[in-house]
N, C-alpha and C positions, 0 to 999 in steps of 0.2 A: 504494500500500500504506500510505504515512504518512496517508495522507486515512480511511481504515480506522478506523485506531487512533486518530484524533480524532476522528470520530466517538462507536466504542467509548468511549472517556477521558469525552466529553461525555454520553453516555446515560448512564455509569454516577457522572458528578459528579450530574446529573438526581436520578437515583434515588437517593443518598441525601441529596441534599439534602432529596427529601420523605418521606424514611422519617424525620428527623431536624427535622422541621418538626412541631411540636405543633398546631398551630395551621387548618396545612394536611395535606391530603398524604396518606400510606395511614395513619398511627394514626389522625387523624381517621374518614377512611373508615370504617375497622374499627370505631370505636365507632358512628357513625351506624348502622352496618348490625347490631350488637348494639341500638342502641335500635330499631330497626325493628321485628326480630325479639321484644322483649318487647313493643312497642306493637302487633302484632299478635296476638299469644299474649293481649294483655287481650282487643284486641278481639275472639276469638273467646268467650273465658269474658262476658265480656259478652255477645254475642249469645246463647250458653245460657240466661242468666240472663233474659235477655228473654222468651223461651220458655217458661220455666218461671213468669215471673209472669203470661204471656198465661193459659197455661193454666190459674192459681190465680183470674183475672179470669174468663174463660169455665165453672168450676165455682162460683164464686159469683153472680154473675148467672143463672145456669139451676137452682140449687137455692139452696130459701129455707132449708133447714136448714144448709145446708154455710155460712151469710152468717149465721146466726143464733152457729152454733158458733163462725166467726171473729171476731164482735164479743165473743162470751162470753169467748171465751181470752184478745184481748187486751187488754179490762179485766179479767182475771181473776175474772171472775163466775161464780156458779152457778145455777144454778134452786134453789128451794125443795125441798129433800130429795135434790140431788144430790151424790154425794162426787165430790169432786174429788182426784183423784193427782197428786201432782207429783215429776218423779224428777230429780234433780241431774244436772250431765252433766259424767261422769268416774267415777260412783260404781259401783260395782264390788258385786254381790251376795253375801253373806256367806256 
């Protein structure tokens, strides 16, 4: 029965020595597994993001105007006689 309770005594010196270890142990753990958990939540939004520029590569390669309009917008260019709108982002209609 005394071989019990030193065992017991021993598991539970174990246990908080690594609850109480920074360095080692389950707070370690616990943070590893919180950076997991955001380095995978990136990598999902990244792979969306991949997605979405595949598909913005595949509509400009198969249409010449959609490659026309994206080079116009991002030098902010117009053709001869066209208005160009531009709307602030935040701006709120009056």
């Amino acid at each position: 029965m005394k071989a019990h309770w030193l065992v017991l005594a021993i598991f539970l010196g174990g246990l908080g020595l690594s609850i109480a270890d920074r360095e080692s142990g389950l707070l370690k753990w616990h943070e590893k597994r919180q950076e997991l958990e955001i380095s995978r939540a990136r990598i999902a939004f990244l792979n969306q993001r991949v997605e979405i520029l595949e598909a913005e590569i595949s509509a400009l390669e198969g249409d010449p105007f959609a490659l026309e309009r994206a080079i116009r917008e991002e030098l902010q260019l117009a053709k001869p006689g066209e208005i160009v709108v531009r709307f602030a982002r935040g701006a709120t209609a009056q």
